[in-house]
C-alpha positions as a Python dict, from the first residue, in 0.01 Angstrom:
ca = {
    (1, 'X'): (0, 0, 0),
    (2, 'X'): (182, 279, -143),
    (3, 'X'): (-4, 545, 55),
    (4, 'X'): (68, 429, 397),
    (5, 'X'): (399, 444, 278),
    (6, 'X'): (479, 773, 252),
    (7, 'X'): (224, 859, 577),
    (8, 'X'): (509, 660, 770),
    (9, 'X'): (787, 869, 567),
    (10, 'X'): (628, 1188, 709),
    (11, 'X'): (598, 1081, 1075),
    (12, 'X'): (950, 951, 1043),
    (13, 'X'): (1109, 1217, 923),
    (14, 'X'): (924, 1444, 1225),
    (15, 'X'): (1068, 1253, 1474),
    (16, 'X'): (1404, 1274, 1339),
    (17, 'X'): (1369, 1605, 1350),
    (18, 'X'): (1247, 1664, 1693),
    (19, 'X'): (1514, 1424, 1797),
    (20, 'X'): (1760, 1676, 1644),
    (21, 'X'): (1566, 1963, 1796),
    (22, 'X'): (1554, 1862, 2158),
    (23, 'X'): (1913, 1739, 2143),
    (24, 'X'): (2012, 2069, 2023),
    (25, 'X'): (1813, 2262, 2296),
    (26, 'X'): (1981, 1985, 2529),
    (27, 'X'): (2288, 2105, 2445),
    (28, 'X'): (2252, 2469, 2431),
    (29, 'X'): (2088, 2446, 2819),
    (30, 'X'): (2387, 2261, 2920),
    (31, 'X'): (2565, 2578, 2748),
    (32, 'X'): (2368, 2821, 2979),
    (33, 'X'): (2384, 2646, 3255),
    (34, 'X'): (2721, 2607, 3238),
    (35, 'X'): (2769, 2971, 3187),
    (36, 'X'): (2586, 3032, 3535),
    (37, 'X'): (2768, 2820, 3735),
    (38, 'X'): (3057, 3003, 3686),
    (39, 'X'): (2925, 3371, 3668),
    (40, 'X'): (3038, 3614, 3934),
    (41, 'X'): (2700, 3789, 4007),
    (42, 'X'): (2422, 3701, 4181),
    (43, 'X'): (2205, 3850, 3903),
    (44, 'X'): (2394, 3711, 3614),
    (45, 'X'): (2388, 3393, 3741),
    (46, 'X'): (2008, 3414, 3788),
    (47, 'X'): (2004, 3547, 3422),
    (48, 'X'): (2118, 3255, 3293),
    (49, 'X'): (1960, 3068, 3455),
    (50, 'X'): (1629, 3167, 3348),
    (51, 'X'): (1751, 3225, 2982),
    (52, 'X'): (1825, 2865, 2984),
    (53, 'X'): (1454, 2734, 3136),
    (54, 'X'): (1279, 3014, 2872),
    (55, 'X'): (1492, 2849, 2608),
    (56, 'X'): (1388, 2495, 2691),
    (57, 'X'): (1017, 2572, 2759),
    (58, 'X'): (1064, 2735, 2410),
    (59, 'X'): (1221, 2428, 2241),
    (60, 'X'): (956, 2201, 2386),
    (61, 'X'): (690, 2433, 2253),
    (62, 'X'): (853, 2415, 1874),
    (63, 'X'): (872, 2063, 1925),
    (64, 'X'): (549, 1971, 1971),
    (65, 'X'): (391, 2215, 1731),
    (66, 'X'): (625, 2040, 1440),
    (67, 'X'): (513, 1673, 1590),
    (68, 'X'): (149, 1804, 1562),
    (69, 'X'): (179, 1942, 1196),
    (70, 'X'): (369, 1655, 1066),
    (71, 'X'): (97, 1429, 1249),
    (72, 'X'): (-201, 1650, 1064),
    (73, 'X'): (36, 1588, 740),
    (74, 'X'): (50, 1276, 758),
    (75, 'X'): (-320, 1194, 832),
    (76, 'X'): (-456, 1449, 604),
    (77, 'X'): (-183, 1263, 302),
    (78, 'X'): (-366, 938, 428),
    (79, 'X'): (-753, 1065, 419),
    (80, 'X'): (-683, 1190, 59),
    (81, 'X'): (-534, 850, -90),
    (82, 'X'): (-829, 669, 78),
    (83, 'X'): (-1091, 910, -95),
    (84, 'X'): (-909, 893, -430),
    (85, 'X'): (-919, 513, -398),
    (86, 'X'): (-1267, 550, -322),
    (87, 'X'): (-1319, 747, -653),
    (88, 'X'): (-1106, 557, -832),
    (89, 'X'): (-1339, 227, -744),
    (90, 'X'): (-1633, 409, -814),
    (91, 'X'): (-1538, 552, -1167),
    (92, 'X'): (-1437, 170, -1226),
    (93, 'X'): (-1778, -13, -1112),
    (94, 'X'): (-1982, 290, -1282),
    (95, 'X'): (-1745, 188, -1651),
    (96, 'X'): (-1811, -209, -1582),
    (97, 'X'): (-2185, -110, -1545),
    (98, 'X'): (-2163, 98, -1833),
    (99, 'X'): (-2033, -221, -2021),
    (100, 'X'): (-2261, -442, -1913),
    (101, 'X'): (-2540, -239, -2009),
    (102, 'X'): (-2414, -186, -2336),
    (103, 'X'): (-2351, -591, -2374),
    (104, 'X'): (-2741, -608, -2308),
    (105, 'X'): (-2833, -368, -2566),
    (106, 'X'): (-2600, -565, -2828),
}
């Protein structure tokens, strides 16, 4: 089934990429939080620390809005091949009526 195919393609390829999304926001907290472990002020420190939870509460937000597209993608990609099949059988039985009929008339 070719169509379920590709539906799997586009959910795979979303979850490679919020694999590589989170693991770069993984890595980029890490960064920050690095950075305010060793800063000298008080308020820096607190800085970072908050840039570093904003940035990871913002990562998690693109995350899941890409999952969510790619999932409405995917489904919508699905729902069309299933109502072309549909027409496609229907144009088919309406021709082999068509034929029939005109078998009768012979």
């Amino acid at each position: 089934m070719a169509e379920a195919d590709l539906d799997v393609v586009i959910r795979s390829m979303a979850k490679q990429q919020h694999k590589a999304l989170m693991a770069e926001a993984k890595k980029r907290y890490a960064r920050l939080t690095g950075s305010a472990a060793k800063a000298k002020t008080k308020e820096s420190k607190a800085r970072l620390k908050q840039t570093a939870r904003d940035m990871m509460l913002l990562a998690n937000a693109a995350a899941r809005r890409l999952q969510i597209t790619a999932e409405n993608t995917a489904d919508s990609y699905a729902r069309a091949m299933r109502n072309a099949l549909e027409e496609i059988k229907a144009a088919e039985a309406k021709m082999a009526a068509k034929g029939k009929a005109a078998k009768k008339k012979a």
